[in-house]
C-alpha positions in Angstrom: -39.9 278.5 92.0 -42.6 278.3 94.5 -42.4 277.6 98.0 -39.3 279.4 98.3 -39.1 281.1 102.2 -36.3 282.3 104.4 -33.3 284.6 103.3 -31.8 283.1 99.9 -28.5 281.6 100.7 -27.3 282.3 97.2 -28.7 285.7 96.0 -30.4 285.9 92.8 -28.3 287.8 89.8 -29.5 288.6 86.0 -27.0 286.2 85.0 -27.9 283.0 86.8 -31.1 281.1 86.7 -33.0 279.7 89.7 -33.9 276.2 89.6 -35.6 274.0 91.9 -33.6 270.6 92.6 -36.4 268.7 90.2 -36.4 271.3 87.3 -32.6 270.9 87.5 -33.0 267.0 87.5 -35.3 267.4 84.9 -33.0 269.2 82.4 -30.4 267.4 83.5 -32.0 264.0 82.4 -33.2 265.3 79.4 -29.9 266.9 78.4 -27.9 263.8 79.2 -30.5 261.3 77.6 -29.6 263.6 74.1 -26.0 263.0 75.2 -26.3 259.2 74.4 -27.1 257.6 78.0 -30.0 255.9 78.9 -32.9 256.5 81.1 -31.7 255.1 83.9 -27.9 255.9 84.0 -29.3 260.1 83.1 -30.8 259.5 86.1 -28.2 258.1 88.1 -25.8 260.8 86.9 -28.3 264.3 87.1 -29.0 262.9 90.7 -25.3 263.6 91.4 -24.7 266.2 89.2 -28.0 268.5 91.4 -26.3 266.8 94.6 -23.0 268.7 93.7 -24.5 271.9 93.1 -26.7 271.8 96.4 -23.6 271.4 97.8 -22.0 274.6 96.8 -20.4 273.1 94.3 -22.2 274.8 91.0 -18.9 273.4 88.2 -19.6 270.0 89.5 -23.4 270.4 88.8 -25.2 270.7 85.6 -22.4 272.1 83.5 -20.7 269.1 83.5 -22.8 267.6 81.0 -21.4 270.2 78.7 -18.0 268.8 79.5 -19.7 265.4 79.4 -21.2 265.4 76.0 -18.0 266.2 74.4 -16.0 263.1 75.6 -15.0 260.7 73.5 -16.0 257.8 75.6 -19.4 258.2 74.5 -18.3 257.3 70.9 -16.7 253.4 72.0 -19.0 250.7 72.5 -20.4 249.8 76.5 -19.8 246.6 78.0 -22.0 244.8 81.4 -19.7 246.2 84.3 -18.2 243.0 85.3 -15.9 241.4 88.4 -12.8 240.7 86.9 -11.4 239.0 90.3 -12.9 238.6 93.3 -12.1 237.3 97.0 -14.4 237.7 100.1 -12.5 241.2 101.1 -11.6 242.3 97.4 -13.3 243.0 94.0 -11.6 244.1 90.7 -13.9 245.9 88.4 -13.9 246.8 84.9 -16.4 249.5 84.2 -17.4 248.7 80.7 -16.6 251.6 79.6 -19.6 253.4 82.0 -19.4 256.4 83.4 -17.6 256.9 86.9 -21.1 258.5 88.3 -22.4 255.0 87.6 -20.0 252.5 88.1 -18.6 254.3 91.4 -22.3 253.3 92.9 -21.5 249.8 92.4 -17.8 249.9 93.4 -19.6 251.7 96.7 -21.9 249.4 96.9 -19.6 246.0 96.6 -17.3 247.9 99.5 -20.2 247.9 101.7 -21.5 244.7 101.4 -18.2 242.8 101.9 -17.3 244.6 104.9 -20.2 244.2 106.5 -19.3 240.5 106.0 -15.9 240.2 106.0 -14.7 243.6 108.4 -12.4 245.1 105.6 -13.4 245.4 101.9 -11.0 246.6 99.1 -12.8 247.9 95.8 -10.6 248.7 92.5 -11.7 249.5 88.8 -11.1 250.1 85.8 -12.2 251.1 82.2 -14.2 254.2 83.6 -13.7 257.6 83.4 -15.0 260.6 85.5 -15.8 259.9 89.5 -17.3 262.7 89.7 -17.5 264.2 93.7 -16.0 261.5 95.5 -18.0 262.4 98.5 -21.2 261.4 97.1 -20.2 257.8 96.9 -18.2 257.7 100.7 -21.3 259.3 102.5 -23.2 256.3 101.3 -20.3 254.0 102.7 -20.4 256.0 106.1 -23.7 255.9 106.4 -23.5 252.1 106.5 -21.6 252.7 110.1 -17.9 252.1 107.7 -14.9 253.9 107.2 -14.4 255.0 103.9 -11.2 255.7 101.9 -11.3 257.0 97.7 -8.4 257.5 95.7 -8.7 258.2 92.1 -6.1 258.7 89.2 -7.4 260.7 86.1 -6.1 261.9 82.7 -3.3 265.0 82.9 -4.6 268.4 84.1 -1.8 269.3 86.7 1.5 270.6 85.9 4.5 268.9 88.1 6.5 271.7 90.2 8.9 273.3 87.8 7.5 271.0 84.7 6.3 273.0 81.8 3.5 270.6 80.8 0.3 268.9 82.6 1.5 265.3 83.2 -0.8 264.6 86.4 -4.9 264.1 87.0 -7.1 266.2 89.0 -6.9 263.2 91.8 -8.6 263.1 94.8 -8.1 261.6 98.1 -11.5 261.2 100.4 -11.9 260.0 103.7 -15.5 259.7 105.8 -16.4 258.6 108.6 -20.0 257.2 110.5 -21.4 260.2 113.0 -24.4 260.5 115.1 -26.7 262.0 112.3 -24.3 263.6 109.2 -20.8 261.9 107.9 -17.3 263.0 109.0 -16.0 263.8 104.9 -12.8 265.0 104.4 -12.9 265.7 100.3 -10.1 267.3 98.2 -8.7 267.4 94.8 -4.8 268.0 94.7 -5.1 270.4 92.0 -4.8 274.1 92.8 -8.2 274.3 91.4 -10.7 271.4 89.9 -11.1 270.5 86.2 -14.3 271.3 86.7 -14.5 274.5 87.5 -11.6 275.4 85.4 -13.9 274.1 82.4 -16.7 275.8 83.6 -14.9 279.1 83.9 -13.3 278.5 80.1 -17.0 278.0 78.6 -18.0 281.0 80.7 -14.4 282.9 79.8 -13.4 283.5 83.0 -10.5 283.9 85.0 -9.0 283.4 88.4 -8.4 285.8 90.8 -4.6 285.0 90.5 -2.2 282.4 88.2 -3.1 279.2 89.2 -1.2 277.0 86.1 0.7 277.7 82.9 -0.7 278.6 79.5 -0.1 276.2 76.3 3.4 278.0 75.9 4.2 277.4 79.7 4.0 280.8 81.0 2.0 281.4 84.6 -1.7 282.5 83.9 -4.8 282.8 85.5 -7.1 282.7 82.7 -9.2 279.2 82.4 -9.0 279.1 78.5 -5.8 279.3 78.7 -5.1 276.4 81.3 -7.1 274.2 79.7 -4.1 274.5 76.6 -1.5 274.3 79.5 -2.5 272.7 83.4 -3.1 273.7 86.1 -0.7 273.4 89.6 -1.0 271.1 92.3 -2.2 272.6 95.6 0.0 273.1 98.4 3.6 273.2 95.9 5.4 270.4 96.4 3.5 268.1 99.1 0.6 268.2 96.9 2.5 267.3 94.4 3.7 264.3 96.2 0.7 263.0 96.9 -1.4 263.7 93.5 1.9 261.3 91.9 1.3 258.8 94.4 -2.3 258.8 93.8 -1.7 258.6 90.0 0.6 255.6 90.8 -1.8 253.9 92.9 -3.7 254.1 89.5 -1.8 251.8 87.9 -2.5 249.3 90.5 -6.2 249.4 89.3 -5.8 249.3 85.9 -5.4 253.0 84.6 -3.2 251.8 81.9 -5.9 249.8 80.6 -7.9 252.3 79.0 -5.9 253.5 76.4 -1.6 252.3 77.5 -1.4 255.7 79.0 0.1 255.3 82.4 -2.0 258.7 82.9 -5.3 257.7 83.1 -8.5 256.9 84.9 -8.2 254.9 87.8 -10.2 254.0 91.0 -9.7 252.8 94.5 -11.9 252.2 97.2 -11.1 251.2 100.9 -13.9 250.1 103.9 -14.3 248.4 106.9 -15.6 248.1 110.3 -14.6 250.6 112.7 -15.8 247.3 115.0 -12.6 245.6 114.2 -10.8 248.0 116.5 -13.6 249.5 119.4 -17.6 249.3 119.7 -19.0 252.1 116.9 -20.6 253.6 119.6 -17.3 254.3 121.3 -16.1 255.6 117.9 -18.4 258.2 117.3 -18.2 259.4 121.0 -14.6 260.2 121.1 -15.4 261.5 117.5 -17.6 263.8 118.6 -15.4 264.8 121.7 -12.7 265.1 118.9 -14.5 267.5 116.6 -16.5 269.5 119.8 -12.9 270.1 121.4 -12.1 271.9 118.1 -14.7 273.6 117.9 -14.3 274.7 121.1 -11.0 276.3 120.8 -10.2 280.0 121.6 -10.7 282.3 118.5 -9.2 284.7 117.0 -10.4 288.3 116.5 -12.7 288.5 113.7 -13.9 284.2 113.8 -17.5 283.5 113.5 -16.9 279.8 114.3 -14.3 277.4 113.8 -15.4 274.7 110.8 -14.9 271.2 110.5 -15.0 269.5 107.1 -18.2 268.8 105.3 -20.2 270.2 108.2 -20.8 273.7 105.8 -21.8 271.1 102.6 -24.4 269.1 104.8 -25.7 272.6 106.3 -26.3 274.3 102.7 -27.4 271.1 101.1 -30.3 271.3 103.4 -31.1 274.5 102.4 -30.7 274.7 98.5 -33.1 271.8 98.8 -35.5 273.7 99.8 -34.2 277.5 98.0 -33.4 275.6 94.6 -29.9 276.0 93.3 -28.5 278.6 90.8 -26.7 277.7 87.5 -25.4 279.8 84.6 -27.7 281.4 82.1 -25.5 280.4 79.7 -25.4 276.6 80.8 -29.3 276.4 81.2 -29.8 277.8 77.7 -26.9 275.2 76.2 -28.4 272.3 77.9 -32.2 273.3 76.7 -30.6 273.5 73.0 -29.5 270.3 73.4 
């Protein structure tokens, strides 16, 4: 890369390759073009996919077309994404089969144009598969000056509490809201650890630092390959749990079962509207920032650079990898050039 100044926020390392955000949107087009989409939707998708990975985010960047290119979905035919039903604060939306990278942008994009009409929008779908990082599509919603709310049900990766077999998506739960300047995002999975990075670390044969699921035969393990036989647990034991179920139920409201009768399965929901029905936005994002800056202000404790608030470390790096370029696998880059 060229052009490259300051101290590298990721250090360089024999097994990684540097590459600047349009080399990676380069391969990642061309890689997903061989994949089966077209022009336009490689695009769409190798956008979010280098987005991810500025982020910090490097399983949720360009190895996930690895991960992609092995679905079945891209063997079933593609249908127009359509509006199933409609009112002035709600849409249902069947994806056509699309992928979530793709159809999330219009899902986002509906929200956002019916509550800036109507105050309160509410945005489900179905027949897609893979959101992707649901932050990507509520900063767009937040930068409109809405509140944003994702929820989104996916196909068995987690392992209930005391269950000996995945039964439970990935599902995450997203929340953003309009600032002065960057987004508010609160973004989690309620999986112990991501599909993602657990498929990332399986092509890479990895492990975890410590057993974060159960192996094919149910027994605790830490080693991806083997997770990906067995699951993976929710985060926080039994209140994670609790809400990853009542995500995937939520699911069923939009259509999960749809896809294949699985009551397991893909499933999106997307909440906005005006934080103008209840006070000025201005108001809003003053007591916001009095919120967040009173937090930030708090005593520390021995050892504490700085107290964090979500998202703010995401926007920060972003800028920088921007500029620094991001690093991904050798091993991916040389998969996706073979492609």
């Amino acid at each position: 890369m060229s052009g490259m100044s300051g101290k590298l926020l990721d250090e360089d390392c024999p097994d990684k390759v540097r590459l600047s955000v349009d080399e990676a949107q380069t391969l990642g087009e061309s890689a997903l073009r061989v994949a089966g989409f077209s022009a336009e939707e490689a695009r769409i998708v190798a956008e979010h996919l280098v987005d991810a990975s500025t982020w910090g985010f490097e399983f949720a960047g360009l190895p996930r077309i690895l991960v992609i290119a092995e679905r079945p979905e891209l063997r079933k035919p593609l249908t127009p994404i359509s509006i199933i039903r409609e009112s002035p604060v709600c849409a249902f939306l069947d994806g056509g089969n699309h992928i979530g990278y793709v159809t999330l942008l219009r899902a986002a994009a509906i929200a956002i144009e019916k509550a800036r009409t109507s105050g309160v929008a509410i945005v489900g779908m179905r027949n897609s598969w893979f959101g992707g990082r649901n932050g990507y599509y509520l900063e767009r919603i937040a930068r409109a000056g809405l509140v944003g709310i994702y929820m989104g049900s996916s196909t068995p990766t987690v392992v209930p509490p005391g269950a000996a077999r995945k039964a439970l998506g990935t599902n995450p739960f997203t929340i953003a809201l309009p600032r002065d300047g960057n987004p508010y995002i609160y973004d989690i999975g309620t999986a112990a650890v991501m599909s993602g990075e657990m498929l990332m670390r399986a092509f890479l044969g990895q492990s975890f630092e410590e057993d974060v699921g159960i192996d094919g035969s149910g027994k605790p393990t830490r080693v991806a390959r083997e997770l990906v036989q067995g699951g993976v647990y929710p985060f926080g034991g039994h209140k994670g749990f609790g809400l990853s179920l009542t995500i995937q139920a939520l699911g069923l409201l939009v259509g999960s079962k749809f896809r294949n009768g699985e009551v397991a399965d893909f499933g999106f929901l997307l909440i906005a509207f005006d934080p103008e029905l209840f006070m000025p936005l201005g108001q809003f994002t003053t007591e916001l920032e009095e919120l967040l800056q009173t937090v930030q202000g708090l005593p520390r404790q021995e050892g504490v650079a700085a107290i964090r608030i979500p998202s703010e470390r995401g926007f920060h790096e972003r800028a920088i990898r921007r500029e620094q370029g991001i690093l991904v696998s050798r091993q991916v880059v040389e998969r996706l050039q073979s492609m």
